[in-house]
Biopython code that builds the backbone (N, CA, C, O; Angstrom):
import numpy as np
from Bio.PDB.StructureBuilder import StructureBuilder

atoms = [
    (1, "UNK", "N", (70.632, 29.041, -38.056)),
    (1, "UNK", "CA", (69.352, 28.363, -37.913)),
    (1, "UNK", "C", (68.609, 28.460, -39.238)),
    (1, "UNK", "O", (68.642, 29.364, -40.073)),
    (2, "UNK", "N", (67.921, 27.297, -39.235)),
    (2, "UNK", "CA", (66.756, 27.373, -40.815)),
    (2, "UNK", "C", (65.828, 27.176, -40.461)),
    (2, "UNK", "O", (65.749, 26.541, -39.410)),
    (3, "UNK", "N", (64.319, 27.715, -41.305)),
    (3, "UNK", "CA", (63.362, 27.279, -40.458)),
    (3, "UNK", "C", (63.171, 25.870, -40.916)),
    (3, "UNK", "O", (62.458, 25.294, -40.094)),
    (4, "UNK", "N", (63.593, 24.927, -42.095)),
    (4, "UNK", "CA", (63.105, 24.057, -42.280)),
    (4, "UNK", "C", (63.621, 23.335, -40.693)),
    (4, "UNK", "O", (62.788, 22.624, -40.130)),
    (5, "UNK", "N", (64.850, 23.524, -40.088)),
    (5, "UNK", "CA", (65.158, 22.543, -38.933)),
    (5, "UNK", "C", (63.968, 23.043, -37.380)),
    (5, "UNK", "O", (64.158, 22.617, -36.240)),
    (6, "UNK", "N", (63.236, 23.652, -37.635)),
    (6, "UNK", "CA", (62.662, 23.962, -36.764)),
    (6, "UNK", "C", (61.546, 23.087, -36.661)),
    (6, "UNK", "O", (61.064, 22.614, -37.690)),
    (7, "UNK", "N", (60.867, 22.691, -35.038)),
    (7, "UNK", "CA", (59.426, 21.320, -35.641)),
    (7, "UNK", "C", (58.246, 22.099, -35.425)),
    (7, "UNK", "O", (58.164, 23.284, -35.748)),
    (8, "UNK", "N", (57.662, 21.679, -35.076)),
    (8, "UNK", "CA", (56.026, 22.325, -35.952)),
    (8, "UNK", "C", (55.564, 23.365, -34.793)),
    (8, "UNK", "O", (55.095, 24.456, -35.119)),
    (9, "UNK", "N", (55.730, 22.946, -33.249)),
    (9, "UNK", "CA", (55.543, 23.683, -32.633)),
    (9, "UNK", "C", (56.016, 25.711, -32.323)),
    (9, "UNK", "O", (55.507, 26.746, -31.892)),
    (10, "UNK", "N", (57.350, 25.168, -32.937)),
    (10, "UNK", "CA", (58.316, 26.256, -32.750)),
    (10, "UNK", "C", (57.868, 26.772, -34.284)),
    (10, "UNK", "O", (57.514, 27.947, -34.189)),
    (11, "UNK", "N", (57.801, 26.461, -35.172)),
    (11, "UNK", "CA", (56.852, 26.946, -36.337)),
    (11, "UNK", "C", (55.877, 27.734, -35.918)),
    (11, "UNK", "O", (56.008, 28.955, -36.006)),
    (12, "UNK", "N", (54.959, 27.272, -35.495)),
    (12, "UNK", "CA", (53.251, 27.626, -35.191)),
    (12, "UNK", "C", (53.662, 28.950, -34.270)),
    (12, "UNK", "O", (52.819, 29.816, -34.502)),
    (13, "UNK", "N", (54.551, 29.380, -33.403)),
    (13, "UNK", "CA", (54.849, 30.115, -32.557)),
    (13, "UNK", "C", (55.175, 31.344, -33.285)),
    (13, "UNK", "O", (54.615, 32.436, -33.198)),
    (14, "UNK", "N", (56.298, 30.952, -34.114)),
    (14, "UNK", "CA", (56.638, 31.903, -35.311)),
    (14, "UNK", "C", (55.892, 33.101, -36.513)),
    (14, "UNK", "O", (56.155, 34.177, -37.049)),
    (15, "UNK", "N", (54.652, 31.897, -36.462)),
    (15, "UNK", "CA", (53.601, 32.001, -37.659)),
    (15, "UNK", "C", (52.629, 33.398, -36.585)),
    (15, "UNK", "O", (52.316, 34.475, -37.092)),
    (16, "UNK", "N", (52.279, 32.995, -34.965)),
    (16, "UNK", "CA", (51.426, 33.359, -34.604)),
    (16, "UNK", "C", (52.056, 34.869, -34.343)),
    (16, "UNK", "O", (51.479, 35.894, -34.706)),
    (17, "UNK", "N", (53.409, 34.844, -33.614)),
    (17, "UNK", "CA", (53.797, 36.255, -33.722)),
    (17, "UNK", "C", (53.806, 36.751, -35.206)),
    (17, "UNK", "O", (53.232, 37.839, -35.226)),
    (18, "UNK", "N", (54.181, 36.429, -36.320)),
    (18, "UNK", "CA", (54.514, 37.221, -37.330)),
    (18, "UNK", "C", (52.954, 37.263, -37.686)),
    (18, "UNK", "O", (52.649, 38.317, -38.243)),
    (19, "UNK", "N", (52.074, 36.524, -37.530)),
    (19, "UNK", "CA", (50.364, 37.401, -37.819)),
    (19, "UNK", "C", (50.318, 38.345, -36.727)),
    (19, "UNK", "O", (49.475, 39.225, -36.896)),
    (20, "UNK", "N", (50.869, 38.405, -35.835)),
    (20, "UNK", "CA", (50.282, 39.570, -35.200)),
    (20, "UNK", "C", (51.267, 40.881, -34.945)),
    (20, "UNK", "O", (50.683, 41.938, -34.707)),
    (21, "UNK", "N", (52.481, 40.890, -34.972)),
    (21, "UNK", "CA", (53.119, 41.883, -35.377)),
    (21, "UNK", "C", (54.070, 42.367, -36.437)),
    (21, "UNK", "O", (54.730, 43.393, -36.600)),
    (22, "UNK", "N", (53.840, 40.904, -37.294)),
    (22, "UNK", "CA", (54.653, 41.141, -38.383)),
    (22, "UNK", "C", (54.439, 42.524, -39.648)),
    (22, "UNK", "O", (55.248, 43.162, -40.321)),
    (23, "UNK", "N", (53.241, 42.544, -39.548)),
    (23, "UNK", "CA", (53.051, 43.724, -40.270)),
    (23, "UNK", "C", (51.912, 42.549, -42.009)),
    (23, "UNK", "O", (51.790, 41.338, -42.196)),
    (24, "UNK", "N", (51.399, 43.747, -42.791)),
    (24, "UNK", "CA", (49.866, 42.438, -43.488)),
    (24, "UNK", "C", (50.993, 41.627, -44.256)),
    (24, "UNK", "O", (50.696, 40.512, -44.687)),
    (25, "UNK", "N", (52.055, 42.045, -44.417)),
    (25, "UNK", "CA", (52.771, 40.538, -45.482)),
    (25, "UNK", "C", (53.358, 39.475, -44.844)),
    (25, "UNK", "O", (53.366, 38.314, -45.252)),
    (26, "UNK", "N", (53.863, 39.906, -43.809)),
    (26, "UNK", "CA", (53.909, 38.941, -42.544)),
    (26, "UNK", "C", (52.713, 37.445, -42.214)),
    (26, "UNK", "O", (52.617, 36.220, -42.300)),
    (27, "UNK", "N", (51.958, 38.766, -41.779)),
    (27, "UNK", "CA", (50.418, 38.208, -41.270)),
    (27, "UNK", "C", (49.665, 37.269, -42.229)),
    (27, "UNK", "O", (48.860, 36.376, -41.962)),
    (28, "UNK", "N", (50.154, 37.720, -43.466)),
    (28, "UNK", "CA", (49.425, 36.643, -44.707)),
    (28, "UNK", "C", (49.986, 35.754, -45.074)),
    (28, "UNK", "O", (49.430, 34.871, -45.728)),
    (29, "UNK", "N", (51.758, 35.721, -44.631)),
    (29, "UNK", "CA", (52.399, 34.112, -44.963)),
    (29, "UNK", "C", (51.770, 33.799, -43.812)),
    (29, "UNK", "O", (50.720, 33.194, -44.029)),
    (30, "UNK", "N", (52.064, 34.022, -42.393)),
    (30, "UNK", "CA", (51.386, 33.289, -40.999)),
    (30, "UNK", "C", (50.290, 32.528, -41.585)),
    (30, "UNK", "O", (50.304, 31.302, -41.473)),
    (31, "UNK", "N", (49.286, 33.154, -42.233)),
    (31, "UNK", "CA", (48.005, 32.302, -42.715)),
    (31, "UNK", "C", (47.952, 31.486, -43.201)),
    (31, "UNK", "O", (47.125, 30.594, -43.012)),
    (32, "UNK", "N", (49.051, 31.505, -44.215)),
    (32, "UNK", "CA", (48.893, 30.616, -45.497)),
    (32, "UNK", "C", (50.058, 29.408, -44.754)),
    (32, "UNK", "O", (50.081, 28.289, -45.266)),
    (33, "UNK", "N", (50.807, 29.646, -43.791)),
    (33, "UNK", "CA", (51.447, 28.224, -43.098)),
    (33, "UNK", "C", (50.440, 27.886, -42.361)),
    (33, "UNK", "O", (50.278, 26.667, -42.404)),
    (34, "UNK", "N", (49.539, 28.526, -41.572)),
    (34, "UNK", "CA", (48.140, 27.545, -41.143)),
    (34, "UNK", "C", (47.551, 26.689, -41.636)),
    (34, "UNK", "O", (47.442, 25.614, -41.046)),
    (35, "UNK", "N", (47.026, 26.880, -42.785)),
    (35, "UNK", "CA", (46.275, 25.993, -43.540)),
    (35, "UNK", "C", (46.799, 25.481, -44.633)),
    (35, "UNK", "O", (46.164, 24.992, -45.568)),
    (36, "UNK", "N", (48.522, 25.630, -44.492)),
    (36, "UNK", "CA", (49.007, 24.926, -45.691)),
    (36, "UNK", "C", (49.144, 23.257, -45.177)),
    (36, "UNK", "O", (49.272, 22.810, -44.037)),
    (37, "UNK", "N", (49.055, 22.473, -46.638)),
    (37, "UNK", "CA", (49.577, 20.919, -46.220)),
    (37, "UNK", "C", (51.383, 21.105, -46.495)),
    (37, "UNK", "O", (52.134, 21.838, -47.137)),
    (38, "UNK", "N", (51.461, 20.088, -45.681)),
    (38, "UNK", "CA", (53.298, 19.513, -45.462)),
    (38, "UNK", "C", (54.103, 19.905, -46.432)),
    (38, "UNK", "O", (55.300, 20.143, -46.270)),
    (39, "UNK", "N", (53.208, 20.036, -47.986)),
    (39, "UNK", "CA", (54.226, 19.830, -49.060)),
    (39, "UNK", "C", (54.389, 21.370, -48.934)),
    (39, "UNK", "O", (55.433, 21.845, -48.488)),
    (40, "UNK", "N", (53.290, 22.187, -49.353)),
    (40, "UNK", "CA", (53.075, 23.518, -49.197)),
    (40, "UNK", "C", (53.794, 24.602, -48.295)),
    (40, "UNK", "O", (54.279, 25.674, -48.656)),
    (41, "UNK", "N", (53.712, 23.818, -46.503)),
    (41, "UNK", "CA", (54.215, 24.471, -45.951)),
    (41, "UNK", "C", (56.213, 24.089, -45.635)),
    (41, "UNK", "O", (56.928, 24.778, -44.907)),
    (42, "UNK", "N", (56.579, 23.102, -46.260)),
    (42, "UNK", "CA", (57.959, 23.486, -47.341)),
    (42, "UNK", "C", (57.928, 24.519, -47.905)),
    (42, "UNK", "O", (58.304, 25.578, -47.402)),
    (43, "UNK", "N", (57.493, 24.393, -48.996)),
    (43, "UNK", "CA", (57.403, 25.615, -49.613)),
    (43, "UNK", "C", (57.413, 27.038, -49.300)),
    (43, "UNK", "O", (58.133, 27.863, -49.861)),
    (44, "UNK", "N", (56.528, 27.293, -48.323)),
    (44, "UNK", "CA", (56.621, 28.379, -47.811)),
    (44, "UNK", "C", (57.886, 28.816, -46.720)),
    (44, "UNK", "O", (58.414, 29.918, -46.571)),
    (45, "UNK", "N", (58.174, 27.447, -45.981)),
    (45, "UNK", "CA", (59.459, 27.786, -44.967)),
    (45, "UNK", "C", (60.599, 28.183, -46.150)),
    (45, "UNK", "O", (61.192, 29.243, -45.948)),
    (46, "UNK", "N", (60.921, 27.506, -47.240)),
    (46, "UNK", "CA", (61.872, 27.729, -47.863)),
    (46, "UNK", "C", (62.127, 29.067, -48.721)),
    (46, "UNK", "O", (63.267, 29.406, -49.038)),
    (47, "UNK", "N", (60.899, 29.851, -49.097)),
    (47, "UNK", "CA", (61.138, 31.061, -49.531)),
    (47, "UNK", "C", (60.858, 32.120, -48.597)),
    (47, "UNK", "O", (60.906, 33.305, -48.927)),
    (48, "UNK", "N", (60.603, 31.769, -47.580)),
    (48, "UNK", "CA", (60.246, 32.684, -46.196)),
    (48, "UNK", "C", (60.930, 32.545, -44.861)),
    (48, "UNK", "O", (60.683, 33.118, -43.800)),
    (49, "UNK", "N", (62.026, 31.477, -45.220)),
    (49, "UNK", "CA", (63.488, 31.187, -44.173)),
    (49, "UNK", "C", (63.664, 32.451, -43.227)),
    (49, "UNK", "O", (63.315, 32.437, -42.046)),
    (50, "UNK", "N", (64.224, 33.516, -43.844)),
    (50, "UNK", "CA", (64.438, 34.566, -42.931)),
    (50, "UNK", "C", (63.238, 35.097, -41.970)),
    (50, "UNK", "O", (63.472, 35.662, -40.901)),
    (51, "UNK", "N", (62.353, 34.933, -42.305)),
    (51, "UNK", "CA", (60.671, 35.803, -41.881)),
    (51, "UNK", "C", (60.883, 34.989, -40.593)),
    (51, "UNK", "O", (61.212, 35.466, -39.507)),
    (52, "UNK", "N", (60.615, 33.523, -40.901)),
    (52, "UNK", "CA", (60.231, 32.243, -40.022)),
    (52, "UNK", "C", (61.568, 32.311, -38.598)),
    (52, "UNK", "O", (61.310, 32.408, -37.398)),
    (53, "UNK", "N", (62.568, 32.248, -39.054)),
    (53, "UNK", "CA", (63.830, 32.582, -38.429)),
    (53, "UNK", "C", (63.375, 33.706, -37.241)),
    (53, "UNK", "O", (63.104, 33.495, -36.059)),
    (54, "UNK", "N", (63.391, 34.914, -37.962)),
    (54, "UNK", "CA", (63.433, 36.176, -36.946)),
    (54, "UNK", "C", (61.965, 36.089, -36.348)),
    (54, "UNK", "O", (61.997, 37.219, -35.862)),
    (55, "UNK", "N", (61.361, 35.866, -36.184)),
    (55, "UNK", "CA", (60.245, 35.742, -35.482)),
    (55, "UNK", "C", (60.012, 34.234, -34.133)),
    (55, "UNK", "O", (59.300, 33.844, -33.208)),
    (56, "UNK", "N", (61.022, 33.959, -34.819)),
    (56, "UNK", "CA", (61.204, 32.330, -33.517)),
    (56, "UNK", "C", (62.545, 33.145, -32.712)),
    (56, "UNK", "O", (62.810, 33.038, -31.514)),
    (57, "UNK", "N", (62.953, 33.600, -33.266)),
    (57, "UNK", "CA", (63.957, 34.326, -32.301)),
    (57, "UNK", "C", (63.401, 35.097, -31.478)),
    (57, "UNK", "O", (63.303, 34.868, -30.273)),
    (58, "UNK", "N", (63.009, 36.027, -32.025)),
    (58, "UNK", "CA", (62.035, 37.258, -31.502)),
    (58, "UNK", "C", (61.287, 36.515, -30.111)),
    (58, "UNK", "O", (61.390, 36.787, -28.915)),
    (59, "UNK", "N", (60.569, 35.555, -30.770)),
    (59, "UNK", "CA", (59.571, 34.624, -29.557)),
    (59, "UNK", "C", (60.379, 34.065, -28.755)),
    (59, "UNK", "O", (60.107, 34.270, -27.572)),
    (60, "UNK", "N", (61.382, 33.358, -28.977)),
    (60, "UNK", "CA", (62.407, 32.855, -27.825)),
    (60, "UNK", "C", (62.746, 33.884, -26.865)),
    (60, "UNK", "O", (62.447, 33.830, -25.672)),
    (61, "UNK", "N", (63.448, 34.922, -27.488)),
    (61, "UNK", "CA", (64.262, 36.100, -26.887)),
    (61, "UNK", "C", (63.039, 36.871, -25.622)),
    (61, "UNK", "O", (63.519, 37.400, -24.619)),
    (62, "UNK", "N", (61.614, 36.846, -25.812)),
    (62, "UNK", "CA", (60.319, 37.368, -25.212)),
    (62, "UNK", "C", (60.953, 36.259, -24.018)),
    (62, "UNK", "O", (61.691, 36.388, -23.041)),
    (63, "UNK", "N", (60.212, 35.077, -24.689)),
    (63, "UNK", "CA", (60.043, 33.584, -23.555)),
    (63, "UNK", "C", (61.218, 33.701, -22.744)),
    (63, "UNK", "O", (61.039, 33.678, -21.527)),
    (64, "UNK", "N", (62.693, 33.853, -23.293)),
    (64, "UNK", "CA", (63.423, 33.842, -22.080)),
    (64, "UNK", "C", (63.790, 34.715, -21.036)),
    (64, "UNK", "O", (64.212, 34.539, -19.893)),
    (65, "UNK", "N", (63.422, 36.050, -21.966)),
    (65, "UNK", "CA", (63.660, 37.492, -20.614)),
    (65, "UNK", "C", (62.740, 37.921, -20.192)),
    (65, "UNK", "O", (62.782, 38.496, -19.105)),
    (66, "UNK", "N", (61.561, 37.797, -20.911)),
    (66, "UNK", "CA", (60.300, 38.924, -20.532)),
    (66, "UNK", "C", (60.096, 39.939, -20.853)),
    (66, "UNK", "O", (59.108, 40.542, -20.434)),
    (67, "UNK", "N", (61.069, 40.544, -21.814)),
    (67, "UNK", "CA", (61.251, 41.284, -22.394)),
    (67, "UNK", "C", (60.850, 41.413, -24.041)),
    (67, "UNK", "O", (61.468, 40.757, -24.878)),
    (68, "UNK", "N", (59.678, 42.389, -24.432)),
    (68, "UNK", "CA", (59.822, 42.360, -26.326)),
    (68, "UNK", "C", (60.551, 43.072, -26.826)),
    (68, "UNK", "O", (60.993, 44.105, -26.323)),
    (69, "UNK", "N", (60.838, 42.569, -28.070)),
    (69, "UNK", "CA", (61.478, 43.474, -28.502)),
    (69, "UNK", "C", (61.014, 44.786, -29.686)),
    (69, "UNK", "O", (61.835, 45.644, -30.010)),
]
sb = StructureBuilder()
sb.init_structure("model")
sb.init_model(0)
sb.init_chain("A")
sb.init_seg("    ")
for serial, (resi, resn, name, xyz) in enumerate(atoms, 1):
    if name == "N":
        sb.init_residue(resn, " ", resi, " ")
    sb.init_atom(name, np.array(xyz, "f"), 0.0, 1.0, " ", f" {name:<3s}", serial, name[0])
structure = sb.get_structure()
């Protein structure tokens, strides 16, 4: 998985867990994909692939068992 193939929703999901348990370097890309524009938030999926990745997992893996991890 990449995050660029991911769409905005499953993004935003990503962004909101990693501000809140990602830990402050986490929490400060989360921010900066909030209020980034389109070109920007490229940018950021592409040097932050892995971050964006494990945190949509993380959120899936919650959503489908009920379980955190």
């Amino acid at each position: 998985m990449k995050a660029i193939d991911l769409d905005y929703d499953m993004l935003w999901q990503a962004a909101k867990l990693m501000e809140r348990e990602g830990g402050s370097f986490a929490a400060h890309i989360a921010q900066a994909f909030f209020v980034a524009d389109s070109l920007n938030r490229e940018t950021l999926l592409a040097a932050f692939d892995d971050l964006f990745c494990k945190f949509y997992r993380q959120y899936r893996h919650t959503q489908i068992t009920g379980e955190t991890v």
